[in-house]
C-alpha positions, 0 to 999 in steps of 0.5 A, spaced: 489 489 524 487 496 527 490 499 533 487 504 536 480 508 534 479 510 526 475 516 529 481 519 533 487 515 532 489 508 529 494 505 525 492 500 520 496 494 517 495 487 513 501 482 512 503 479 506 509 475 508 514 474 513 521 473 512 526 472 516 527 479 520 522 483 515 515 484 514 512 485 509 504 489 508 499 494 507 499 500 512 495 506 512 493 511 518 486 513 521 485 521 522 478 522 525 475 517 521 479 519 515 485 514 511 492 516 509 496 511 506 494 508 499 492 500 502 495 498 495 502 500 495 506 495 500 511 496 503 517 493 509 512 494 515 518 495 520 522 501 516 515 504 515 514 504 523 521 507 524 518 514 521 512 514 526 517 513 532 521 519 529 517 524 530 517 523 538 524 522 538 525 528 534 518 533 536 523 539 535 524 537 529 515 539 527 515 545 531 513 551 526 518 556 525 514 562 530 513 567 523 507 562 521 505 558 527 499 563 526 497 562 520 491 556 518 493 549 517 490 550 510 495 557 509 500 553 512 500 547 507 500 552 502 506 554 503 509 548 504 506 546 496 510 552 494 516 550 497 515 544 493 515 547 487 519 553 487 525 548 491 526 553 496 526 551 504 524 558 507 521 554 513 521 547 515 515 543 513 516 536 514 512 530 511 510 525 516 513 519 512 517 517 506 515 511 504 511 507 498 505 507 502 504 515 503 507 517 496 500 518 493 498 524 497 503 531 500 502 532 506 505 535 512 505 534 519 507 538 526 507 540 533 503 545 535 502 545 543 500 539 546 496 536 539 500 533 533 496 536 526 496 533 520 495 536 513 494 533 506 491 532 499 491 526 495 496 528 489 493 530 482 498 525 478 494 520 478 500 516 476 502 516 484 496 512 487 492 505 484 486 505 483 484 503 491 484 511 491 481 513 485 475 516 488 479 520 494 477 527 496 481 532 492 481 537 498 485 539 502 484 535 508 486 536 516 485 532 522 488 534 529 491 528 534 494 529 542 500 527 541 499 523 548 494 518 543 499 518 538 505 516 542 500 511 545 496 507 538 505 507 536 508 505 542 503 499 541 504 497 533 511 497 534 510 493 540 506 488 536 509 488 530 516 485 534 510 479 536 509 478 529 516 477 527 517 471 532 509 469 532 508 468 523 503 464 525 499 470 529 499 475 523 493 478 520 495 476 513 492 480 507 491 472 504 493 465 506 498 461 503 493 456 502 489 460 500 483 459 504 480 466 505 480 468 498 476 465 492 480 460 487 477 460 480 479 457 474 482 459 468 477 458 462 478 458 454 478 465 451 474 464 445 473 472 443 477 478 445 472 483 443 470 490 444 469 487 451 476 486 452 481 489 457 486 487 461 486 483 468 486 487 474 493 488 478 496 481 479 501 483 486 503 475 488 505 469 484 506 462 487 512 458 484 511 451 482 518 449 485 524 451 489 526 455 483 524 460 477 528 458 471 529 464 465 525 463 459 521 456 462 514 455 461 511 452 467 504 453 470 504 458 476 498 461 481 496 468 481 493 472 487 491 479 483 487 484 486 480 488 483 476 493 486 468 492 487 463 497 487 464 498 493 471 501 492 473 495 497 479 491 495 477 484 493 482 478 491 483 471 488 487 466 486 488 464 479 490 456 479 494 453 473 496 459 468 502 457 464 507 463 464 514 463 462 520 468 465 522 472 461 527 476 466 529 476 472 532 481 477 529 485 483 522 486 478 521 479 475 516 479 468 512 473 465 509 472 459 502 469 459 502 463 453 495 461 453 489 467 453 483 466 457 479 469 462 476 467 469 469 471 472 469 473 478 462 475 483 459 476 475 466 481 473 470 478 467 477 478 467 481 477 460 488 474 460 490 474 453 496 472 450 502 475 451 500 480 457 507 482 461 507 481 468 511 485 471 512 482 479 517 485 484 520 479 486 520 479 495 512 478 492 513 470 488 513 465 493 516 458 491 
């Protein structure tokens, strides 16, 4: 779902699930027609949200200090990058939001008249991010948005977040309990683990075969994994009936795959092989 317009001003966001007075998802802004936020590092919607609003609550708080309210934006980020370094605050540069989702890049925001000016860069670590922003601009990126567009394009996700908390069924889901809007595939034998091999793309929900999930039990469960296709889109799949078994439990849950094989998808080969690690945060096994 997008609020808002890509070119100007708009909030993005996926849902994965809502549960009881959470909703989790996917979020990014749109800044004239350029992404911030990584699509693929969800996160708690309604917390992430509370930052947005912050801003307006708080607009003193994203006013420049007067000794660098002249300089260029890309001066200005600059100085903020070595008070990174350095851990030393000699004038305060906020980032716009501390949450998963915005983790992958240093960015700034602040207030200068009636606009609100974002700076950013996509980190160098590449650790930082998932694949879904590999191919990311590596310079230093600006955009500048009235501060009236902003307050409208919040006002109204918050407002339609709180709908989708009392209205699940409404959500835009990032995939369907049932599954109807992803493919299904089937696992295959794995015959040969050549020089063709590699490991499956990331797995990010796992569908349980009952109410519980019993440590060290081998049962056949569902996969929805995530892989990127030539057009740096984000593609998802179920995998029915693959045996795993749990080998710990915990807020990060992790399996343990007992049967290799390999599924295709739109002509991409995925290998699983035997005893690959599944390592699951545990908000995303449904049962």
């Amino acid at each position: 779902m997008i609020i808002g317009n890509k070119s100007n001003f708009a909030i993005e966001f996926e849902v994965i699930s809502i549960r009881k007075n959470s909703i989790y998802g996917d979020i990014r802004l749109w800044l004239q027609g350029k992404y911030l936020g990584d699509f693929m590092d969800s996160d708690y919607l309604l917390p992430v949200s509370s930052y947005f609003t912050s801003l307006l609550e708080y607009q003193e708080n994203f006013k420049l200090d007067t000794e660098i309210e002249n300089l260029s934006y890309k001066e200005i980020f600059e100085i903020h990058r070595r008070q990174q370094i350095q851990d030393v605050i000699s004038y305060k540069l906020r980032k716009f939001c501390d949450r998963p989702p915005f983790d992958a890049f240093h960015d700034i925001c602040f207030i200068k008249e009636d606009k609100l000016v974002f700076v950013w860069k996509v980190r160098e670590q590449t650790e930082w991010y998932s694949v879904s922003l590999k191919e990311y601009n590596k310079d230093v990126q600006t955009a500048e948005i009235l501060l009236s567009d902003y307050e409208n394009v919040v006002n109204e996700c918050i407002k339609t977040l709180n709908y989708l908390l009392q209205h699940p069924e409404e959500a835009p889901y990032k995939f369907s309990p049932e599954g109807k809007n992803i493919p299904t595939v089937l696992p295959q034998r794995l015959h040969l683990l050549g020089s063709k091999y590699h490991l499956a793309k990331e797995i990010i929900w796992i569908q349980a075969p009952s109410d519980s999930i019993v440590l060290n039990q081998i049962d056949s469960f569902s996969l929805i994994a995530s892989m990127i296709d030539k057009n740096q889109t984000e593609q998802l799949y179920r995998i029915n009936d693959v045996k795993l078994k749990v080998v710990s439990l915990g807020e990060y849950t992790n399996f343990e795959n007992i049967e290799p094989f390999e599924i295709i998808l739109d002509e991409q080969v995925q290998h699983f092989p035997k005893n690959l690690k599944i390592v699951v945060p545990y908000r995303n096994i449904e049962k």
